[in-house]
PATIKE-747934 format. One line per 2 residues: number of its first residue (from 1); their letters; for each residue x, y, z of N, C-alpha, C. Coordinates in pm, whole numbers. Layout:
N
NUM) A) X/Y/Z/X/Y/Z/X/Y/Z; ...
END
This chain:
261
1) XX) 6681/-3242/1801/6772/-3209/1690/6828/-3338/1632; 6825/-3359/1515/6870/-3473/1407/6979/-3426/1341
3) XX) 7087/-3448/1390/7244/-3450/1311/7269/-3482/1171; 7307/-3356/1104/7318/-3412/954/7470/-3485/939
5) XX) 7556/-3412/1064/7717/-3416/1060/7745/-3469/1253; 7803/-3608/1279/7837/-3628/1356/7976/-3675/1380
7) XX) 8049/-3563/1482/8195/-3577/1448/8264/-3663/1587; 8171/-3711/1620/8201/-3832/1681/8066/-3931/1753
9) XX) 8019/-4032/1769/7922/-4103/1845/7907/-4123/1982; 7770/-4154/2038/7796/-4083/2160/7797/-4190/2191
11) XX) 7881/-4218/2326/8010/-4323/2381/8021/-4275/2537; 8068/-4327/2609/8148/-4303/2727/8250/-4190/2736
13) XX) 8301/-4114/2588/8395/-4031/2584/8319/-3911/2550; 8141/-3913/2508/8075/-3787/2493/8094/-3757/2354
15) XX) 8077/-3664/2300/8013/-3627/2150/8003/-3446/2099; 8077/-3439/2045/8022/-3301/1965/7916/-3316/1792
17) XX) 7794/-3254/1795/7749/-3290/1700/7713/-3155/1620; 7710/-3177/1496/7626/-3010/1426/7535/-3054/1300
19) XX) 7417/-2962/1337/7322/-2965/1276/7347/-2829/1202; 7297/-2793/1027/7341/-2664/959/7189/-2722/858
21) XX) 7117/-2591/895/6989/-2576/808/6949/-2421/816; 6962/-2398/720/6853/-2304/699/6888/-2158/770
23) XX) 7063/-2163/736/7134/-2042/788/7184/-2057/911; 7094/-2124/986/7145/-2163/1126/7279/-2304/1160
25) XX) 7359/-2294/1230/7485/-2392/1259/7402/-2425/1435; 7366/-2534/1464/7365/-2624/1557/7467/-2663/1630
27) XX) 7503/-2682/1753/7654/-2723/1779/7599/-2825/1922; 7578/-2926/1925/7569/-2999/2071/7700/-3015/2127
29) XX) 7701/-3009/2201/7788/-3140/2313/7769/-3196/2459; 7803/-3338/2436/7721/-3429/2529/7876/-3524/2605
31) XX) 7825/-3481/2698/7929/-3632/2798/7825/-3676/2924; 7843/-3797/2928/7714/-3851/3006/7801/-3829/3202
33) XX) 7884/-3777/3184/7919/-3727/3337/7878/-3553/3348; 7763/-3588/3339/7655/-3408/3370/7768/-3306/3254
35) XX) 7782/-3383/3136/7800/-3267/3055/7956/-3200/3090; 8004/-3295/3203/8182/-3231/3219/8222/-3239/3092
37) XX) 8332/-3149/3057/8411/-3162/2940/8600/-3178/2983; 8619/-3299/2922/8724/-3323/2918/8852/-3276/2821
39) XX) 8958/-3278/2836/9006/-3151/2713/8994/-3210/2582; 8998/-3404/2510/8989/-3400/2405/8853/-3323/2417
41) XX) 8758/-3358/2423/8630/-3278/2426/8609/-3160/2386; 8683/-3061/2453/8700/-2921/2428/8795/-2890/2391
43) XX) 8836/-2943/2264/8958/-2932/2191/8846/-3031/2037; 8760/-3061/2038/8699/-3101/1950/8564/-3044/1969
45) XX) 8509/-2952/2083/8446/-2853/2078/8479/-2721/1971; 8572/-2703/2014/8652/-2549/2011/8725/-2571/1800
47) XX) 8708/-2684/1769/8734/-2704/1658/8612/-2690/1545; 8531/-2749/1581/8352/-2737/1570/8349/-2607/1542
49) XX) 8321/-2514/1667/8283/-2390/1671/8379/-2308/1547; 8507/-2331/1519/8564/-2249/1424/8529/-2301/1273
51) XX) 8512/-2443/1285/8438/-2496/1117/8322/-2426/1070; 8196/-2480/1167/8067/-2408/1152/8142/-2278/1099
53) XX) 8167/-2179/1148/8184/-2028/1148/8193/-2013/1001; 8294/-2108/995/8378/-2065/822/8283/-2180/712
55) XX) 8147/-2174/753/8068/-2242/594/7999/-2087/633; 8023/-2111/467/7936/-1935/389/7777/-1917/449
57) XX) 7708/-2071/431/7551/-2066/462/7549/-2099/640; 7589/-2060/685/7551/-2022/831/7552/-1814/859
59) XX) 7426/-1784/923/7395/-1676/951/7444/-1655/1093; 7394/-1761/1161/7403/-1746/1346/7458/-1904/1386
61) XX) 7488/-1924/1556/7502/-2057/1606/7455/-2059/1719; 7399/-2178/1703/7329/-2206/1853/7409/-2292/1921
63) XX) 7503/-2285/2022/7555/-2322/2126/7425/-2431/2245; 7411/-2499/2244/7361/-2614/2297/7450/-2743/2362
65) XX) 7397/-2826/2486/7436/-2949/2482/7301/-3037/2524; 7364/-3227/2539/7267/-3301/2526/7199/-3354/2650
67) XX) 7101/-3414/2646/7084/-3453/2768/6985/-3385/2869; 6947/-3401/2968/6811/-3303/3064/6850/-3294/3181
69) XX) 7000/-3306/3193/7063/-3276/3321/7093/-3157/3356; 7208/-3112/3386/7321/-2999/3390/7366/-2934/3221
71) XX) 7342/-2811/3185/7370/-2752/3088/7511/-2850/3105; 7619/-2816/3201/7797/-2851/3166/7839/-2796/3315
73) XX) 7885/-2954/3383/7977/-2946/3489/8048/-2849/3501; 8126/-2846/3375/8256/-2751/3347/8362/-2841/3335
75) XX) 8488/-2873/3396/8650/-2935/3373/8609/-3105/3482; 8662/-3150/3348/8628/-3309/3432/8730/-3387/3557
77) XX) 8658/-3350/3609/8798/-3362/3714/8807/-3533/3743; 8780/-3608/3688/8862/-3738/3687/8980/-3716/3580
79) XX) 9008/-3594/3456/9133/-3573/3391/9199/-3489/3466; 9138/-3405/3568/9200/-3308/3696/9272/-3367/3763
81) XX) 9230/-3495/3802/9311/-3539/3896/9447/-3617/3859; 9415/-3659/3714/9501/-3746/3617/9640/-3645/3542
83) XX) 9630/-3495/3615/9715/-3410/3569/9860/-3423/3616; 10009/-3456/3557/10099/-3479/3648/10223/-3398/3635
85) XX) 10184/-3291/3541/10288/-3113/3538/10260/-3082/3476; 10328/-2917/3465/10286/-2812/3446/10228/-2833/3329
87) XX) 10324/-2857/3230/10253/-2816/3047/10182/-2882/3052; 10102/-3044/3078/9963/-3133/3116/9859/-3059/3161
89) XX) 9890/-2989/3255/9782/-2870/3290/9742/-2746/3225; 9881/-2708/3178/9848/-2577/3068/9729/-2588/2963
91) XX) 9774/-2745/2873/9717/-2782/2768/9544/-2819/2810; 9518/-2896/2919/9424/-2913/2930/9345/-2762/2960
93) XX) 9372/-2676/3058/9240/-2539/3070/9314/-2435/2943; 9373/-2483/2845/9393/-2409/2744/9286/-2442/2633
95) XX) 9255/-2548/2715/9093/-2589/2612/8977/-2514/2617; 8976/-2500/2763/8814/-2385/2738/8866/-2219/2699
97) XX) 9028/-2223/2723/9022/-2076/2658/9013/-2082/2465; 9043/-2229/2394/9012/-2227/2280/8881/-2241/2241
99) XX) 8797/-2297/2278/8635/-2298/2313/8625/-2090/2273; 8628/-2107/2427/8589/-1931/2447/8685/-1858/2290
101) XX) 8782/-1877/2270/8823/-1756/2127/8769/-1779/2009; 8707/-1925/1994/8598/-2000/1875/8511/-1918/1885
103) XX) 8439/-1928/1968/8286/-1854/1990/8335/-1702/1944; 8449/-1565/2039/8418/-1433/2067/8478/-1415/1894
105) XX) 8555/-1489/1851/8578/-1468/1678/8543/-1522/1597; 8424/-1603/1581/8320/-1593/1507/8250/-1514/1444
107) XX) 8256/-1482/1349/8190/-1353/1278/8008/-1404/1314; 7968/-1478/1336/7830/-1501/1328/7791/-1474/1480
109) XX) 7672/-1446/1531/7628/-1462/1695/7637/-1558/1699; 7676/-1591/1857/7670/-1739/1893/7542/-1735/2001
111) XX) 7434/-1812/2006/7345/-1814/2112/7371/-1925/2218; 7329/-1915/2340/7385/-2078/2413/7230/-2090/2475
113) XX) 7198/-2228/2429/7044/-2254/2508/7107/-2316/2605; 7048/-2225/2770/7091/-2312/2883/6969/-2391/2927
115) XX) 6989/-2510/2949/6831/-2607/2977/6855/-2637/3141; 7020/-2614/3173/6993/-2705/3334/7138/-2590/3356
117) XX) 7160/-2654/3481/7271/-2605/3551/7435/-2586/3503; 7499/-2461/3519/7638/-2447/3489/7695/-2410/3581
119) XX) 7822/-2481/3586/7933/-2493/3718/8083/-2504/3608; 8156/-2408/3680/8277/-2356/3695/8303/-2332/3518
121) XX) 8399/-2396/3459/8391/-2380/3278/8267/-2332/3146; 8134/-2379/3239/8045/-2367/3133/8005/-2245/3173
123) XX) 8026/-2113/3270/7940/-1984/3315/8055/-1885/3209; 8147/-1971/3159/8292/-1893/3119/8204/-1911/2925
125) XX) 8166/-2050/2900/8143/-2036/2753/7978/-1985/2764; 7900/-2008/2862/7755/-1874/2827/7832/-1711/2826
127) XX) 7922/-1686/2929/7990/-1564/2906/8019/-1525/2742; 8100/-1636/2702/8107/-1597/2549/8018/-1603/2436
129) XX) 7889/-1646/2443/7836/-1607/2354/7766/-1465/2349; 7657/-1462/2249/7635/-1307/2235/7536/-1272/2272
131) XX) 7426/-1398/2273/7301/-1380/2358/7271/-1527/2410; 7233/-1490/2519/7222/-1686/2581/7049/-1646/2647
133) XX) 6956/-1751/2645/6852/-1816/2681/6863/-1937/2817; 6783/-1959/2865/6811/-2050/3011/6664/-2034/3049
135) XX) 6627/-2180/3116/6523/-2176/3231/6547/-2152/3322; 6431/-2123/3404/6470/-2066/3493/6491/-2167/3644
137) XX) 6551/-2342/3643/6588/-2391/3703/6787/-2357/3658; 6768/-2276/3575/6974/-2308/3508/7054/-2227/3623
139) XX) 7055/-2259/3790/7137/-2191/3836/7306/-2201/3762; 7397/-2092/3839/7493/-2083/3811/7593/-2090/3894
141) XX) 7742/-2118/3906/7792/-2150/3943/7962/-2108/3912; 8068/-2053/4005/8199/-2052/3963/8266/-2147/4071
143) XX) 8288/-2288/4093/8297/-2353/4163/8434/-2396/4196; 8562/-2296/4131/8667/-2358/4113/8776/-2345/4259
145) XX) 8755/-2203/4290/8803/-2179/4415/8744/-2259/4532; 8672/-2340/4536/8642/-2471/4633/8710/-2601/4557
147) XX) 8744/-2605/4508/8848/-2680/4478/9042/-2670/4466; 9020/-2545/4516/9174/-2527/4479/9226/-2450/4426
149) XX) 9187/-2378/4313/9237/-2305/4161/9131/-2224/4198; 9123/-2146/4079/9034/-2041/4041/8985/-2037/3908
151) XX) 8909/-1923/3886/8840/-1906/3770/8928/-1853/3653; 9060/-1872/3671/9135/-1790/3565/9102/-1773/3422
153) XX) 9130/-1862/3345/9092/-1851/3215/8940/-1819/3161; 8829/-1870/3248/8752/-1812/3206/8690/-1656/3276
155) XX) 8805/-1633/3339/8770/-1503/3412/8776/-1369/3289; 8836/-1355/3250/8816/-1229/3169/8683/-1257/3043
157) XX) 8674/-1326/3049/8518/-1341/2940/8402/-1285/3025; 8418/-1345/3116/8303/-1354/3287/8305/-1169/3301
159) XX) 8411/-1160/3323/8410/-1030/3396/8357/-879/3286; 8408/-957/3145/8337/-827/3060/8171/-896/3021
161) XX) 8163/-991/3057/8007/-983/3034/7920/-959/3123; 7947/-952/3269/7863/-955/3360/7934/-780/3496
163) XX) 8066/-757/3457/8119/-765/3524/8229/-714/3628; 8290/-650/3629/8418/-727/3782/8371/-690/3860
165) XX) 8265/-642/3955/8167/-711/4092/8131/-797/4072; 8057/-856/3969/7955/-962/4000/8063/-1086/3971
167) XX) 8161/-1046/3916/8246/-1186/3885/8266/-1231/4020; 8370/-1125/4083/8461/-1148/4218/8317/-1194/4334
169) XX) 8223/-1183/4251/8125/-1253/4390/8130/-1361/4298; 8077/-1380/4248/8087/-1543/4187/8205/-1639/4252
171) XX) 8291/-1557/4202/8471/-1637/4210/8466/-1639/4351; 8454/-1564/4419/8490/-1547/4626/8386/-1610/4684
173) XX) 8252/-1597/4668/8186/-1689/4706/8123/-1798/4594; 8172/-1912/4644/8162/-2047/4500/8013/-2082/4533
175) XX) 7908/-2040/4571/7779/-2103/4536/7661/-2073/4435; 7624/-2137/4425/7491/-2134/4344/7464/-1953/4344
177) XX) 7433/-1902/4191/7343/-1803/4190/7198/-1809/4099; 7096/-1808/4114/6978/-1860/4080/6937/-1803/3944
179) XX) 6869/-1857/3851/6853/-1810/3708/6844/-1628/3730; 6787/-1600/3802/6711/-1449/3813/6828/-1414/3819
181) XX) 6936/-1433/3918/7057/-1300/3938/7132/-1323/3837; 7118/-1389/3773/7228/-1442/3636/7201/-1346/3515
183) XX) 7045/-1343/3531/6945/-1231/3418/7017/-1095/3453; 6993/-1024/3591/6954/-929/3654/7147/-887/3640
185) XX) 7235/-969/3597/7330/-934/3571/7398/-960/3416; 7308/-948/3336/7324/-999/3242/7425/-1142/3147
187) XX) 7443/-1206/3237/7499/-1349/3194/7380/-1419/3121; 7247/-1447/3142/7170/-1464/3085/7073/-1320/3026
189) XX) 7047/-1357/2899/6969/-1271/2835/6828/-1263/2861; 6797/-1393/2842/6665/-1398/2880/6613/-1531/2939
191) XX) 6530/-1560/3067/6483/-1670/3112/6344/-1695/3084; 6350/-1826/3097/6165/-1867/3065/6191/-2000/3124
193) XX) 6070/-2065/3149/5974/-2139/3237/6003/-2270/3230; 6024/-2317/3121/6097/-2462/3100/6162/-2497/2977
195) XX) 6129/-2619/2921/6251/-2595/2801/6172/-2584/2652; 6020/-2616/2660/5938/-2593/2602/5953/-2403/2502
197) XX) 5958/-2366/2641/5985/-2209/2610/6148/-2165/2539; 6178/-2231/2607/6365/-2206/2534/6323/-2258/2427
199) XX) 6301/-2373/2358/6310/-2397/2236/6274/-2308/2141; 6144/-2262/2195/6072/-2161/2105/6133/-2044/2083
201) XX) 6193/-1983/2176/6274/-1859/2210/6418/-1845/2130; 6457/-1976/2157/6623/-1989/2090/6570/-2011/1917
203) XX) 6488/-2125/1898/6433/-2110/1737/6440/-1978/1665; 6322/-1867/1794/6279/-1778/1662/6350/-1686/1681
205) XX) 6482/-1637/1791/6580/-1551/1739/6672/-1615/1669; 6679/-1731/1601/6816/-1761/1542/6710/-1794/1413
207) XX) 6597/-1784/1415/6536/-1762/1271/6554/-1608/1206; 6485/-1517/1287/6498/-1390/1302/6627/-1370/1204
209) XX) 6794/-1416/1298/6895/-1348/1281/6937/-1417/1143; 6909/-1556/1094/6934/-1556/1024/6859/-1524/859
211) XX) 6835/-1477/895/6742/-1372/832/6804/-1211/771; 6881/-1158/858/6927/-1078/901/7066/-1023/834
213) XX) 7097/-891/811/7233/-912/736/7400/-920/785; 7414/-1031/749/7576/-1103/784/7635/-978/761
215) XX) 7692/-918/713/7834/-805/748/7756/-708/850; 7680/-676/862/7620/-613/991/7636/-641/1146
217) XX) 7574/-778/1168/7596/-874/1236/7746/-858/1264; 7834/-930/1150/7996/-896/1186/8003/-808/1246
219) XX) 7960/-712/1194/8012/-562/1248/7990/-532/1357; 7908/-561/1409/7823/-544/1551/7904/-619/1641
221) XX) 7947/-723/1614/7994/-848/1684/8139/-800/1711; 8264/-715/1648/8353/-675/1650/8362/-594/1753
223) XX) 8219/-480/1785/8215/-385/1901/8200/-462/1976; 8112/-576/2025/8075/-660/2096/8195/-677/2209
225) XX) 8320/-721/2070/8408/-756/2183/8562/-715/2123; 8562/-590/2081/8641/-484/2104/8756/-537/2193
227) XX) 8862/-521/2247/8949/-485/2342/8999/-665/2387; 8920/-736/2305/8987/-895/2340/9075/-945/2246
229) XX) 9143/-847/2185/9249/-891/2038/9354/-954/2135; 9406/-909/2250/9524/-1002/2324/9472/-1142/2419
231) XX) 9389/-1134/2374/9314/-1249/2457/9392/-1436/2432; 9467/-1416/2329/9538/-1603/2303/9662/-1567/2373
233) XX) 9699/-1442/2441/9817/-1460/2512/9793/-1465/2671; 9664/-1375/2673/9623/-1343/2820/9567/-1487/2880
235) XX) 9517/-1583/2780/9437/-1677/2820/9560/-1787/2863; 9600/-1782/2776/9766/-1874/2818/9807/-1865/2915
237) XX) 9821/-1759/2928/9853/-1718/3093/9801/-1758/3208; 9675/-1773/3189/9572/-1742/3250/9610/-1915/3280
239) XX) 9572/-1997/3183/9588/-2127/3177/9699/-2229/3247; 9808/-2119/3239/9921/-2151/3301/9958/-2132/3466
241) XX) 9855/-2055/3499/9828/-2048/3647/9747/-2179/3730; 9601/-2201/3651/9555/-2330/3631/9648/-2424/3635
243) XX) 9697/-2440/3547/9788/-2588/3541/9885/-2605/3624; 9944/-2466/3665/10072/-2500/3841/9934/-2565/3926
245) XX) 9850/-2431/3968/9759/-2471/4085/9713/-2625/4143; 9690/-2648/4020/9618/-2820/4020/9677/-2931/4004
247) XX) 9836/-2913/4029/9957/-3026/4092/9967/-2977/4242; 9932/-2889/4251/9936/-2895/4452/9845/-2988/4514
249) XX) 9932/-3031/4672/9846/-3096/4746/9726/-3056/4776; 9712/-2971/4805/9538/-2870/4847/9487/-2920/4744
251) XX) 9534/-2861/4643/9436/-2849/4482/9384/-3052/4464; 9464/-3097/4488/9428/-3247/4461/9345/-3314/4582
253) XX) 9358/-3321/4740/9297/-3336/4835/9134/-3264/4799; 9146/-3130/4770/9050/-3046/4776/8976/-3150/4642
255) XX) 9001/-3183/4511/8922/-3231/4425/8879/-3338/4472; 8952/-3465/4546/8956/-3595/4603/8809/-3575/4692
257) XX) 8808/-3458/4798/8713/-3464/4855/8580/-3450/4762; 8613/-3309/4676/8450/-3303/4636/8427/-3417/4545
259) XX) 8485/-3499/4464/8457/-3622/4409/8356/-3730/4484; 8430/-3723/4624/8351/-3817/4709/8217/-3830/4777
261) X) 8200/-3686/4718/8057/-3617/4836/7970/-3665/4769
END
């Protein structure tokens, strides 16, 4: 993908980029620490996702990031550890709940090509889009309760897309679940073989859709996700649990260790 619009260069601080052709809105983002997102990051994610939305000539968005690593760590915990009260913490996991309300109020589908692995924040933004793609190396991951905290904020996205069994196994036990059970629970839509195949796959439904008629689409997209109109208060909340959790000693020892491993 060749950037017509780059809203920042890619650096040591990572990059959101968008590509807009041909009905379709492009959206990368890249941080060269496996795709963690830090909150400016996802606060210049989550800004992205609401621009794209609002140009007239976009039909659909493809949710993507850069790189042949890890789809997205999830929360960068070198700013985890750099957290030193409450409202510092609020603001920062109030980022992936602005991420996640970009994407579910978007009048357009959002697609997410998964190419590699998602851990803890990024299983919360494939949750929010409307159809996601993945190889079938993209295990998954809710990794937060081994660190301390939990899946809060991105828990209610998680749990209506896949959910509340398959979440509370995710969340209770923090390991790896393999492309197939991700399918077989619908977090992923559809898997294929490498990234050869995703490309092709993510191309020709976001050719397809944009193709397709926009107030329909809206319309569809409204049932989609029905019942999340309180969602900028619930997520706050949600966020605000996060941000006590991760000034405790546990919560900081517990990150200190997995940093080191």
């Amino acid at each position: 993908m060749t950037p017509d619009n780059s809203s920042s260069e890619a650096s040591p601080n990572g990059y959101v980029r968008t590509h807009v052709a041909a009905g379709i809105g492009r959206i990368e983002f890249y941080h060269p620490k496996s795709n963690s997102l830090p909150g400016a990051l996802l606060r210049e994610l989550a800004q992205t996702v609401t621009d794209v939305s609002r140009q007239p000539d976009v039909r659909v968005i493809i949710l993507q990031s850069g790189g042949t690593g890890p789809f997205c760590a999830g929360a960068s915990f070198d700013e985890l550890v750099s957290i030193n009260d409450i409202a510092e913490g609020q603001r920062f996991f109030s980022g992936f709940a602005g991420v996640i309300l970009a994407m579910v109020r978007a009048p357009q589908f959002v697609i997410s090509r998964v190419h590699g692995k998602a851990a803890g924040g990024a299983v919360g933004l494939i949750a929010a889009s409307d159809f996601s793609f993945a190889v079938d190396k993209a295990a998954a991951k809710l990794s937060e309760l081994a660190v301390g905290i939990g899946p809060f904020v991105v828990g209610p996205v998680i749990e209506k897309k896949i959910g509340l069994a398959s979440f509370s196994q995710m969340a209770v036990d923090a390991d790896w679940r393999d492309a197939a059970w991700c399918e077989r629970r619908g977090l992923y839509a559809k898997v294929v073989p490498d990234t050869a195949a995703l490309d092709a796959a993510v191309d020709q439904l976001a050719t397809t859709l944009a193709a397709s008629n926009p107030e329909a689409m809206a319309q569809l997209k409204k049932v989609f996700w029905a019942g999340t109109e309180s969602w900028d208060s619930l997520l706050a909340e949600r966020a605000s649990m996060s941000g006590t959790l991760v000034l405790s000693d546990f919560t900081r020892q517990a990150i200190g260790a997995f940093k080191s491993r």
